[in-house]
Structure formats: structure tokens, C-alpha cells
mmCIF file of the N, C-alpha and C atoms, coordinates in Angstrom:
data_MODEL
# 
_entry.id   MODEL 
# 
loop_
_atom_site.group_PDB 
_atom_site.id 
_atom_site.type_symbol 
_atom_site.label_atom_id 
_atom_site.label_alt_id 
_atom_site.label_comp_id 
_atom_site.label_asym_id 
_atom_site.label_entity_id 
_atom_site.label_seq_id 
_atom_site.pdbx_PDB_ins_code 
_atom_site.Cartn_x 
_atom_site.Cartn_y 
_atom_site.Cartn_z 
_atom_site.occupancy 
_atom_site.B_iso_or_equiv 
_atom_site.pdbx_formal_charge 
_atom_site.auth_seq_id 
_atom_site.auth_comp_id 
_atom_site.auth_asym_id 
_atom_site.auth_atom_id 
_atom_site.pdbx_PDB_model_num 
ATOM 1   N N  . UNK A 1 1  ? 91.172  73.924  80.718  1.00 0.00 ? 1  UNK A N  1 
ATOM 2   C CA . UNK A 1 1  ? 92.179  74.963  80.794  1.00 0.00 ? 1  UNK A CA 1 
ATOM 3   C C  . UNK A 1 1  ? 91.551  76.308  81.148  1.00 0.00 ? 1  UNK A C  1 
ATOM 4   N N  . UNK A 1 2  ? 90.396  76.429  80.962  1.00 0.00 ? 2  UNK A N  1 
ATOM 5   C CA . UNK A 1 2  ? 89.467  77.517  80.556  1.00 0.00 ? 2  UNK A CA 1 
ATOM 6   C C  . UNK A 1 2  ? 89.302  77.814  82.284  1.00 0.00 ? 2  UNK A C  1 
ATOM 7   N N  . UNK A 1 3  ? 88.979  76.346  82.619  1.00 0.00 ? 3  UNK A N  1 
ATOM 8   C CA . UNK A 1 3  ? 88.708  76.857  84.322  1.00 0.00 ? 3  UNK A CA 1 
ATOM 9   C C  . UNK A 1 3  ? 89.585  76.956  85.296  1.00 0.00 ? 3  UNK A C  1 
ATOM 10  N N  . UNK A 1 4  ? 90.927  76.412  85.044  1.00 0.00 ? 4  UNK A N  1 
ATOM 11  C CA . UNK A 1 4  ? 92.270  76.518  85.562  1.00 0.00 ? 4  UNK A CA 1 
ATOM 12  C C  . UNK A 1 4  ? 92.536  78.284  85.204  1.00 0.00 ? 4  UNK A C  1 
ATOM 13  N N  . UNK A 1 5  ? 92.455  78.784  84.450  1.00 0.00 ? 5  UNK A N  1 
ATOM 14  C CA . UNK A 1 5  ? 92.893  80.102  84.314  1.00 0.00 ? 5  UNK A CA 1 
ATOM 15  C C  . UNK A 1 5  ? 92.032  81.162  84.874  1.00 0.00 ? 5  UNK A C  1 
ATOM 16  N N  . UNK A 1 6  ? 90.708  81.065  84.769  1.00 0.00 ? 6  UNK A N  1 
ATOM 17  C CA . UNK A 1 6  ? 89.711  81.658  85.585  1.00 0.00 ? 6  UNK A CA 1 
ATOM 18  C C  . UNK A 1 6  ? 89.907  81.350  87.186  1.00 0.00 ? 6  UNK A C  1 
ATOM 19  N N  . UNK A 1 7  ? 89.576  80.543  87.563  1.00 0.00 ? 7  UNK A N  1 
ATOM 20  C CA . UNK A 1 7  ? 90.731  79.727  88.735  1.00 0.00 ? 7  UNK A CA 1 
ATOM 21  C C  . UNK A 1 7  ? 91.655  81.001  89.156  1.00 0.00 ? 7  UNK A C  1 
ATOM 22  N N  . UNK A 1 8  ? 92.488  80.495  88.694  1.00 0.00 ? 8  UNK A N  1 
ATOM 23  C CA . UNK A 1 8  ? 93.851  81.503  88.848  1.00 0.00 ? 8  UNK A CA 1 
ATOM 24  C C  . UNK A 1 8  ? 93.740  82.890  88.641  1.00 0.00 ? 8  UNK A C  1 
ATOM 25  N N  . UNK A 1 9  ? 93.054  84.093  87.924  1.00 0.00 ? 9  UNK A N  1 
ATOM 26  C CA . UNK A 1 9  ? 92.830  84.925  87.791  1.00 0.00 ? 9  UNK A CA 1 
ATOM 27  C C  . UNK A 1 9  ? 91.543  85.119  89.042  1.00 0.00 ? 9  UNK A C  1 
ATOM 28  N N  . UNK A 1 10 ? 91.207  84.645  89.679  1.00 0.00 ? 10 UNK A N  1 
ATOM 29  C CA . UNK A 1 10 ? 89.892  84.829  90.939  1.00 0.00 ? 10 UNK A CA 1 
ATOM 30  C C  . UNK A 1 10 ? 91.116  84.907  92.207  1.00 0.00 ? 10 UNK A C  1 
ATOM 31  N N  . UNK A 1 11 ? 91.506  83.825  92.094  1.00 0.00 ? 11 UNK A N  1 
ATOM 32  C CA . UNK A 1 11 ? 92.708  83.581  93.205  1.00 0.00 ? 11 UNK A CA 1 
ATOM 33  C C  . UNK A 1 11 ? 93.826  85.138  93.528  1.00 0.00 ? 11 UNK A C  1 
ATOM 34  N N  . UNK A 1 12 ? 94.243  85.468  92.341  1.00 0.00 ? 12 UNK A N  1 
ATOM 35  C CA . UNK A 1 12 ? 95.379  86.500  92.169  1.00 0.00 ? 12 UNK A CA 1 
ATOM 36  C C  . UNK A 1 12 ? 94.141  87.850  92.998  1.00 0.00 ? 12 UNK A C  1 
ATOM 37  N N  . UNK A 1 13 ? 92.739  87.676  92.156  1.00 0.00 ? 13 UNK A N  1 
ATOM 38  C CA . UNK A 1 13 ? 92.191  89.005  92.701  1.00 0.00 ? 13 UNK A CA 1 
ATOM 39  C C  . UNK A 1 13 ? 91.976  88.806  94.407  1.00 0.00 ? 13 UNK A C  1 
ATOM 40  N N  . UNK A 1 14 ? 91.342  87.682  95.229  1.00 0.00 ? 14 UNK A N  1 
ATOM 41  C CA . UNK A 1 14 ? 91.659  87.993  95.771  1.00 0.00 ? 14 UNK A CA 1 
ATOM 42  C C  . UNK A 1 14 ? 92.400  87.984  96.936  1.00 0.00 ? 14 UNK A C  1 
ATOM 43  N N  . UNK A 1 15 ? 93.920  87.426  96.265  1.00 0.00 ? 15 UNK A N  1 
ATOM 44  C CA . UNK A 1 15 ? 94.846  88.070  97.290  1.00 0.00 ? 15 UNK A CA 1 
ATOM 45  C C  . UNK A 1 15 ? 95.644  89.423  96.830  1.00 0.00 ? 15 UNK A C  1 
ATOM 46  N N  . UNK A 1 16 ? 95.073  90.467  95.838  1.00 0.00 ? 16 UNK A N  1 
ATOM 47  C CA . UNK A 1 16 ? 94.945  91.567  95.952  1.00 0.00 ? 16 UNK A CA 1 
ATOM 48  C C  . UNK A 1 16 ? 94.285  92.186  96.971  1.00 0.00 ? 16 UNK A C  1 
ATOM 49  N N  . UNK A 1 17 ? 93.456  91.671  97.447  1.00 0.00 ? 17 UNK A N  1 
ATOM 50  C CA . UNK A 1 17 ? 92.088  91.795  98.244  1.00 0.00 ? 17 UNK A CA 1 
ATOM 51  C C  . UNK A 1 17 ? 92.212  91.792  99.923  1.00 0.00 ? 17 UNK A C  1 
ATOM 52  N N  . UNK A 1 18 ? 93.307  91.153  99.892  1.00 0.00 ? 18 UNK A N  1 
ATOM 53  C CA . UNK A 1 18 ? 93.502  90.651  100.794 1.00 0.00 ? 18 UNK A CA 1 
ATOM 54  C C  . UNK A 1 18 ? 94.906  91.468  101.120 1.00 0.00 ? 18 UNK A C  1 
ATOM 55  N N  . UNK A 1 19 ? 95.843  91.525  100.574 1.00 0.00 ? 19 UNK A N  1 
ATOM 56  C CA . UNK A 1 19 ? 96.652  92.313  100.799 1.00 0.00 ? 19 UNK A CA 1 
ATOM 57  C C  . UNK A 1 19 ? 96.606  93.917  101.128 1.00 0.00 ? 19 UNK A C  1 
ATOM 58  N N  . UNK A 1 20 ? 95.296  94.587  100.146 1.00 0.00 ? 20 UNK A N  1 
ATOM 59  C CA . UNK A 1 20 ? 95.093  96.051  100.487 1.00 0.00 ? 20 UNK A CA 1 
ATOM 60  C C  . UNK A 1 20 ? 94.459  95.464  101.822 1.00 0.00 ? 20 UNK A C  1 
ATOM 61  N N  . UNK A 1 21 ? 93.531  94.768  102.498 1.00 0.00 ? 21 UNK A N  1 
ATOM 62  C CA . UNK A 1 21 ? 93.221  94.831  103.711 1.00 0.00 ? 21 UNK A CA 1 
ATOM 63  C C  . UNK A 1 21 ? 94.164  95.321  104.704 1.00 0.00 ? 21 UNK A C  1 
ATOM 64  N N  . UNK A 1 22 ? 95.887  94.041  104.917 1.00 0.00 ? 22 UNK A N  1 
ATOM 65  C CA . UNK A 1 22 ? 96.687  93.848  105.587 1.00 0.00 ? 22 UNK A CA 1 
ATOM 66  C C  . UNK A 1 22 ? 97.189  95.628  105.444 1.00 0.00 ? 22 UNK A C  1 
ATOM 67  N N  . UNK A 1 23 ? 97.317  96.015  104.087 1.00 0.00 ? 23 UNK A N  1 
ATOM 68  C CA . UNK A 1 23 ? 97.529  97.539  104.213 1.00 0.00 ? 23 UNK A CA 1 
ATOM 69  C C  . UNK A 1 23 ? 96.964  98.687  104.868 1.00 0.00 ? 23 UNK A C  1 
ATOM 70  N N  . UNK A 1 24 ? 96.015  98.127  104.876 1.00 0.00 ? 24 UNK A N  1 
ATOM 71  C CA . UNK A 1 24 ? 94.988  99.456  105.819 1.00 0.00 ? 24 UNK A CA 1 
ATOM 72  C C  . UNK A 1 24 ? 95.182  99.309  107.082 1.00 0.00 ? 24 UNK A C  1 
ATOM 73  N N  . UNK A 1 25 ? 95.109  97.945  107.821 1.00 0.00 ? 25 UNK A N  1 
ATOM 74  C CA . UNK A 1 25 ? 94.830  97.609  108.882 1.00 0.00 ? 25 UNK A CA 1 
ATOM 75  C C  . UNK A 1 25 ? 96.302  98.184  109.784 1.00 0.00 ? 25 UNK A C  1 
ATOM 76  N N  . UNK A 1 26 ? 97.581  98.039  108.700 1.00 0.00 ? 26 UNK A N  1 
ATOM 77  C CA . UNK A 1 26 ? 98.685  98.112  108.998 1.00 0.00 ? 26 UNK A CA 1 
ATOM 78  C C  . UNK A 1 26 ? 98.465  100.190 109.300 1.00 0.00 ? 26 UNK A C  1 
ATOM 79  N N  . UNK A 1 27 ? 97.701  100.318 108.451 1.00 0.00 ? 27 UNK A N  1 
ATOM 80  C CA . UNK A 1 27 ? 97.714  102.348 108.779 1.00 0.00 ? 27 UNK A CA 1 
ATOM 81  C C  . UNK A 1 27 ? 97.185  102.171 110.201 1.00 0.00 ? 27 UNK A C  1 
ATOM 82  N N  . UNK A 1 28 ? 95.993  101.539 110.098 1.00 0.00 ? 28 UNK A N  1 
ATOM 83  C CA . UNK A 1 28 ? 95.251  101.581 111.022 1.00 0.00 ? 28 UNK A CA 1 
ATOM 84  C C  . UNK A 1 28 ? 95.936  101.744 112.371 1.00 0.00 ? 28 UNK A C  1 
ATOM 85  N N  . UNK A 1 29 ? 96.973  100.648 112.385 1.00 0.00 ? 29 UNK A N  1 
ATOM 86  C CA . UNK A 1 29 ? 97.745  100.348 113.965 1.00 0.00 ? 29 UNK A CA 1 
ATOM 87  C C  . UNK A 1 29 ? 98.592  101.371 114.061 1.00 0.00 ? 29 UNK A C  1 
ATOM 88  N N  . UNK A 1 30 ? 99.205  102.272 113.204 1.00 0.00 ? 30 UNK A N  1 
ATOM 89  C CA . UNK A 1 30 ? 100.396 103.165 112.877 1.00 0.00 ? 30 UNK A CA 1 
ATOM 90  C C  . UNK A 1 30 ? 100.452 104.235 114.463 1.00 0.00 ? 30 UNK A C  1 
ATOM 91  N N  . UNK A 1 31 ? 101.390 104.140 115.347 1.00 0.00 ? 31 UNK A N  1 
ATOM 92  C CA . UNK A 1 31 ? 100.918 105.011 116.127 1.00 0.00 ? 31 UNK A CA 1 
ATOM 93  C C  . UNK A 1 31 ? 100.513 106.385 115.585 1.00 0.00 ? 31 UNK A C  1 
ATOM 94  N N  . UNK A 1 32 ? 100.184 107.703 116.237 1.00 0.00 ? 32 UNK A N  1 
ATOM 95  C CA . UNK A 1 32 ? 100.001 109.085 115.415 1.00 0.00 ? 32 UNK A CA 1 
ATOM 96  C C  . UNK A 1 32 ? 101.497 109.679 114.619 1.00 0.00 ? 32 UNK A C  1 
ATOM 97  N N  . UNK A 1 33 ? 102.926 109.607 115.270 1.00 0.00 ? 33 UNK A N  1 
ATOM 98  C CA . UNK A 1 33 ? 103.855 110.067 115.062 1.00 0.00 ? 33 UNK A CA 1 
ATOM 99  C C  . UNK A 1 33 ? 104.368 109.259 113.860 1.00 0.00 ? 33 UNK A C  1 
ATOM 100 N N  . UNK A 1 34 ? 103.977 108.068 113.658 1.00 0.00 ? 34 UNK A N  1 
ATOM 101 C CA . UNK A 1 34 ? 104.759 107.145 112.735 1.00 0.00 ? 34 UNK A CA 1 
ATOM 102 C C  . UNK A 1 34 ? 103.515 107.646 111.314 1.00 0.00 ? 34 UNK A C  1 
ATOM 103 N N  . UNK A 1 35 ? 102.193 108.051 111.875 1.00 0.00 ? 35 UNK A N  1 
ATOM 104 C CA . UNK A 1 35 ? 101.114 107.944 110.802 1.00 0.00 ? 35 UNK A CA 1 
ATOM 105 C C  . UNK A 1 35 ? 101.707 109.454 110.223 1.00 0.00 ? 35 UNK A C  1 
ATOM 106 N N  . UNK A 1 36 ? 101.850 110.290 110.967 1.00 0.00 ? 36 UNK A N  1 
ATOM 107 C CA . UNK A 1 36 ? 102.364 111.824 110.165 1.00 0.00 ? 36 UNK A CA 1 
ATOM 108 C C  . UNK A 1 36 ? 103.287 111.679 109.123 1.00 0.00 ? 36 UNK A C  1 
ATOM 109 N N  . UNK A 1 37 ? 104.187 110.962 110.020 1.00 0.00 ? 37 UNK A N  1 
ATOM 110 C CA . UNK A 1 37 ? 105.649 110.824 109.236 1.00 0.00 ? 37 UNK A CA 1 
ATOM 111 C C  . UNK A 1 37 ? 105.033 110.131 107.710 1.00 0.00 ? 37 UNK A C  1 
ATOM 112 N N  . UNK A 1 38 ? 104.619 109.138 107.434 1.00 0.00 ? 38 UNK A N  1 
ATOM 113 C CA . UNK A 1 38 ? 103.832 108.549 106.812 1.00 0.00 ? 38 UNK A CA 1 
ATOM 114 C C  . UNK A 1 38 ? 103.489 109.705 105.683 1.00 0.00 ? 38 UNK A C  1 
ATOM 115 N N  . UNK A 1 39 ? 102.510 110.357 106.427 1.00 0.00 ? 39 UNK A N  1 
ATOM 116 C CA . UNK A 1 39 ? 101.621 111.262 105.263 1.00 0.00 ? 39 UNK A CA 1 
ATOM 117 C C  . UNK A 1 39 ? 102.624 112.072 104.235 1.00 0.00 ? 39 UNK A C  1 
ATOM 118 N N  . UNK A 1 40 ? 103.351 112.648 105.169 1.00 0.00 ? 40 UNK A N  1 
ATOM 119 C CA . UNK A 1 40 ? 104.280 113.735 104.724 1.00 0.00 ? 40 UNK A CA 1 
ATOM 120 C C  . UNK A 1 40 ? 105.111 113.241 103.901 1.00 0.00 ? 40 UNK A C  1 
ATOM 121 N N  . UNK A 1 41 ? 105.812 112.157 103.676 1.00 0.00 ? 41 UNK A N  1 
ATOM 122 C CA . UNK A 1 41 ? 106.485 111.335 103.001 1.00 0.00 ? 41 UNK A CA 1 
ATOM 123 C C  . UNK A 1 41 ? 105.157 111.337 101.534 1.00 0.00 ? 41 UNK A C  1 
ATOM 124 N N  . UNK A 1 42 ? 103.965 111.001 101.778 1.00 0.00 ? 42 UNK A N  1 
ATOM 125 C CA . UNK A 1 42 ? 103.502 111.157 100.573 1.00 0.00 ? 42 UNK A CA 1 
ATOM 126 C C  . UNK A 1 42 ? 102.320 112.146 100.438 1.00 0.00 ? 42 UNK A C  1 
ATOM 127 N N  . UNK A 1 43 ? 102.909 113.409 100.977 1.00 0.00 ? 43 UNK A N  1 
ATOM 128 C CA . UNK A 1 43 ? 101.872 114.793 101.059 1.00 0.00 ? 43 UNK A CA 1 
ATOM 129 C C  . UNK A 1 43 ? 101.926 115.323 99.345  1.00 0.00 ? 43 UNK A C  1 
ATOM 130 N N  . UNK A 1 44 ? 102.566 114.790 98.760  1.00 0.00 ? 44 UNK A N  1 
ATOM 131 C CA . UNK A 1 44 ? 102.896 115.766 97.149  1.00 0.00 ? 44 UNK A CA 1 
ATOM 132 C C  . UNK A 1 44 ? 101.644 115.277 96.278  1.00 0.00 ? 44 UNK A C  1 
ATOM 133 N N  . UNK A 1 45 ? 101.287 116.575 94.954  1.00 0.00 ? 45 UNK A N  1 
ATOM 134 C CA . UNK A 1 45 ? 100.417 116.342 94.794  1.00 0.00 ? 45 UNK A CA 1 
ATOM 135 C C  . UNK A 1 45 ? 100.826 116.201 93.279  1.00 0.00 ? 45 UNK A C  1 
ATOM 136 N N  . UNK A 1 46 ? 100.061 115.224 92.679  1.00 0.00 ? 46 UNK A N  1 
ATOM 137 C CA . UNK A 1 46 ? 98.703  114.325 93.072  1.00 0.00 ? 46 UNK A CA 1 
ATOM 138 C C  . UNK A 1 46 ? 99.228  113.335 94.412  1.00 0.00 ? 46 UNK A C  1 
ATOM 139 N N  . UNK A 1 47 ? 98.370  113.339 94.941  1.00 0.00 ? 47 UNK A N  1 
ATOM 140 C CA . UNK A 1 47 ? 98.489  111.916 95.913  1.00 0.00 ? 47 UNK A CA 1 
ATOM 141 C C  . UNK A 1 47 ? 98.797  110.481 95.385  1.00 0.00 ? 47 UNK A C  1 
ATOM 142 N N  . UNK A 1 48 ? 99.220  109.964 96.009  1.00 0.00 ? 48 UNK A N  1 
ATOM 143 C CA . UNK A 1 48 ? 98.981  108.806 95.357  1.00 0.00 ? 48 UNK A CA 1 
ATOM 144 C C  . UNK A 1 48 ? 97.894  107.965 96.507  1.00 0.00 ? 48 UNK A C  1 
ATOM 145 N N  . UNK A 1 49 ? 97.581  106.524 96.154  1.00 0.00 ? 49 UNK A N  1 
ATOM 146 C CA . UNK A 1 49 ? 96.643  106.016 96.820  1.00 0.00 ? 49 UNK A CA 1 
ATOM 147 C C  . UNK A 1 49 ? 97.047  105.567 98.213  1.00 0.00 ? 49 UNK A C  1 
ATOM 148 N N  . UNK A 1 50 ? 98.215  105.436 98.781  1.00 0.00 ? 50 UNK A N  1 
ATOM 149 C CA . UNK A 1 50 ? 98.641  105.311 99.910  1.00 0.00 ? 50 UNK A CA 1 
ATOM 150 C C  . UNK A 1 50 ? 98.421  106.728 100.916 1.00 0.00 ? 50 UNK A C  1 
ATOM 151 N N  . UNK A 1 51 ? 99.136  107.806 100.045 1.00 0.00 ? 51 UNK A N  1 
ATOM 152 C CA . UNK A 1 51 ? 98.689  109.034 101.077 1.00 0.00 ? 51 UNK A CA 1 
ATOM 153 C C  . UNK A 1 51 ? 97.616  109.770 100.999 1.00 0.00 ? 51 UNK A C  1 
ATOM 154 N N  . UNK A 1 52 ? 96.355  108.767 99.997  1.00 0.00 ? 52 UNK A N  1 
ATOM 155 C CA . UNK A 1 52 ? 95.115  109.350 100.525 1.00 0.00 ? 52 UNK A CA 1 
ATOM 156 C C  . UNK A 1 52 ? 94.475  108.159 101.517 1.00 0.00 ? 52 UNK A C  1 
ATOM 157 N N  . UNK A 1 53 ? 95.153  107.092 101.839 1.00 0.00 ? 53 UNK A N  1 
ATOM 158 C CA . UNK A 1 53 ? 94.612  106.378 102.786 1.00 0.00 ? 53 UNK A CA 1 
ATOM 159 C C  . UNK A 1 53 ? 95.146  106.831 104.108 1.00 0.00 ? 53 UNK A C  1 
ATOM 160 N N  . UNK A 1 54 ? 96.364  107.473 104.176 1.00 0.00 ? 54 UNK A N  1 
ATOM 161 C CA . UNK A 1 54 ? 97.221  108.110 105.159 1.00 0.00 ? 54 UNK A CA 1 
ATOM 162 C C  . UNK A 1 54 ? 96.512  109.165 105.783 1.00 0.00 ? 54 UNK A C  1 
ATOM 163 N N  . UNK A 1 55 ? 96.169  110.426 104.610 1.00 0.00 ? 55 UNK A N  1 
ATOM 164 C CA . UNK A 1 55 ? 94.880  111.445 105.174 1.00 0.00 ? 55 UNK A CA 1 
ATOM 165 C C  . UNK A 1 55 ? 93.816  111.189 105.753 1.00 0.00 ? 55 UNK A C  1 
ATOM 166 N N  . UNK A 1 56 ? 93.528  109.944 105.520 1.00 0.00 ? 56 UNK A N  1 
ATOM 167 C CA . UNK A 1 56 ? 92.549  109.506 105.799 1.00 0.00 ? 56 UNK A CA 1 
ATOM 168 C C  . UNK A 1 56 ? 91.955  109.181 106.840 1.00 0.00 ? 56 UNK A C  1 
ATOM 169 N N  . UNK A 1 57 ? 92.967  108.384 107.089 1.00 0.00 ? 57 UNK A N  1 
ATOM 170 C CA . UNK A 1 57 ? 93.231  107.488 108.679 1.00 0.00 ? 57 UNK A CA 1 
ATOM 171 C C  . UNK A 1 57 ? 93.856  109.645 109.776 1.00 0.00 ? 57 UNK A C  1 
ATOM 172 N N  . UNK A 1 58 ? 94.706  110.338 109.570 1.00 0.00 ? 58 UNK A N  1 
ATOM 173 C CA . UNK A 1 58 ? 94.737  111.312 110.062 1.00 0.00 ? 58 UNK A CA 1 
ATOM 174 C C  . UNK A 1 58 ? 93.360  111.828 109.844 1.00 0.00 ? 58 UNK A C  1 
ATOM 175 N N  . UNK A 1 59 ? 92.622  112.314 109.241 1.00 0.00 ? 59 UNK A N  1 
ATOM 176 C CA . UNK A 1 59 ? 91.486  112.572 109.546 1.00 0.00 ? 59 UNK A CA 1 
ATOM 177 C C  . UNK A 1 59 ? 90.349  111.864 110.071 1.00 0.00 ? 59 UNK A C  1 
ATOM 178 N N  . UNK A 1 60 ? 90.245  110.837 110.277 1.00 0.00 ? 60 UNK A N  1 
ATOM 179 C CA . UNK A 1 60 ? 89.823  110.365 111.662 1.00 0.00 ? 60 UNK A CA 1 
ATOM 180 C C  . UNK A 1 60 ? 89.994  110.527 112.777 1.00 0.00 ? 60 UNK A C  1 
ATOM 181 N N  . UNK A 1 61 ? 91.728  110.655 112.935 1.00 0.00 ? 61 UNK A N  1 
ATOM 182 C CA . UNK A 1 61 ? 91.975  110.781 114.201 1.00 0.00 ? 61 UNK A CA 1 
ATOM 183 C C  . UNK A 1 61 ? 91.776  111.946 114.299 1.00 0.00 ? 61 UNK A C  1 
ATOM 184 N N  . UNK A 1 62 ? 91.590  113.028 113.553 1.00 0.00 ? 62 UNK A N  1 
ATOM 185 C CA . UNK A 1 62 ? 91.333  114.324 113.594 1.00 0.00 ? 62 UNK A CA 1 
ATOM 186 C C  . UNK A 1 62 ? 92.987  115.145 114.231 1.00 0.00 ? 62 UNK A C  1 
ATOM 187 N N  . UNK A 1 63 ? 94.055  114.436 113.087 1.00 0.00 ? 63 UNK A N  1 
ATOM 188 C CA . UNK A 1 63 ? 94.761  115.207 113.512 1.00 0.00 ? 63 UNK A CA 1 
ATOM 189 C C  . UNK A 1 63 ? 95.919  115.917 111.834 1.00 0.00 ? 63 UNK A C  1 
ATOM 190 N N  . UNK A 1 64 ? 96.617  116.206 111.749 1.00 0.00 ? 64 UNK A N  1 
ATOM 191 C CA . UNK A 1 64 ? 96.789  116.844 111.038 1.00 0.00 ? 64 UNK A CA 1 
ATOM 192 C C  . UNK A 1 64 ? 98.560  117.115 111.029 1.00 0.00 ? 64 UNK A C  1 
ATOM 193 N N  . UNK A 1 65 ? 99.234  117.348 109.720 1.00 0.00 ? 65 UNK A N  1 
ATOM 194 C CA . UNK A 1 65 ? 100.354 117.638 109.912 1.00 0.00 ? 65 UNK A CA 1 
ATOM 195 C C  . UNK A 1 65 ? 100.680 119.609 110.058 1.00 0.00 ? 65 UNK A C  1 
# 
């Protein structure tokens, strides 16, 4: 039982793991106009962890709202 649940708790992490990937990758493709819109929607502060991946990806592209 011990290894069925360990098992299952490895599994859950990582398709956590796997899902923040599909999330980034998904900023990643965002054209620039859809990525602004994006930020600004979560410009308030504190950030949360989406619109510091949002800044993020805009500061790469070196662009800015």
C-alpha cells in the first residue's frame, strides 16, 4: 500500500510538472498583444505567479505595457 501511494503521490507531482511546462510554453507562444493584455489583467500587486511569468516573458521580449 505503502508503494501504491508513493506511486501516486510521484505521479500527481509530476503532472504538476508537466502542466506548469504546458503553461509557460502556452506564454511563450502568446502573440505580444494577447501577452500585454495578459499582464495587465494580472499587473496588481502582489503579483501573483502567473503575472510574474507574464513580466517575464514581456521582459524578454523587451517590451512593456
Amino acid at each position: 500500500m505503502l508503494k501504491t501511494r508513493m506511486r501516486r503521490i510521484a505521479n500527481a507531482g509530476k503532472a504538476a510538472v508537466e502542466r506548469l511546462a504546458a503553461i509557460e510554453a502556452s506564454l511563450t507562444n502568446l502573440g505580444n498583444e494577447d501577452l500585454l493584455d495578459l499582464a495587465d489583467i494580472f499587473r496588481t500587486e502582489p503579483r501573483r505567479v502567473l503575472g510574474d511569468m507574464a513580466f517575464a516573458e514581456m521582459a524578454r521580449r523587451n517590451i512593456s505595457l
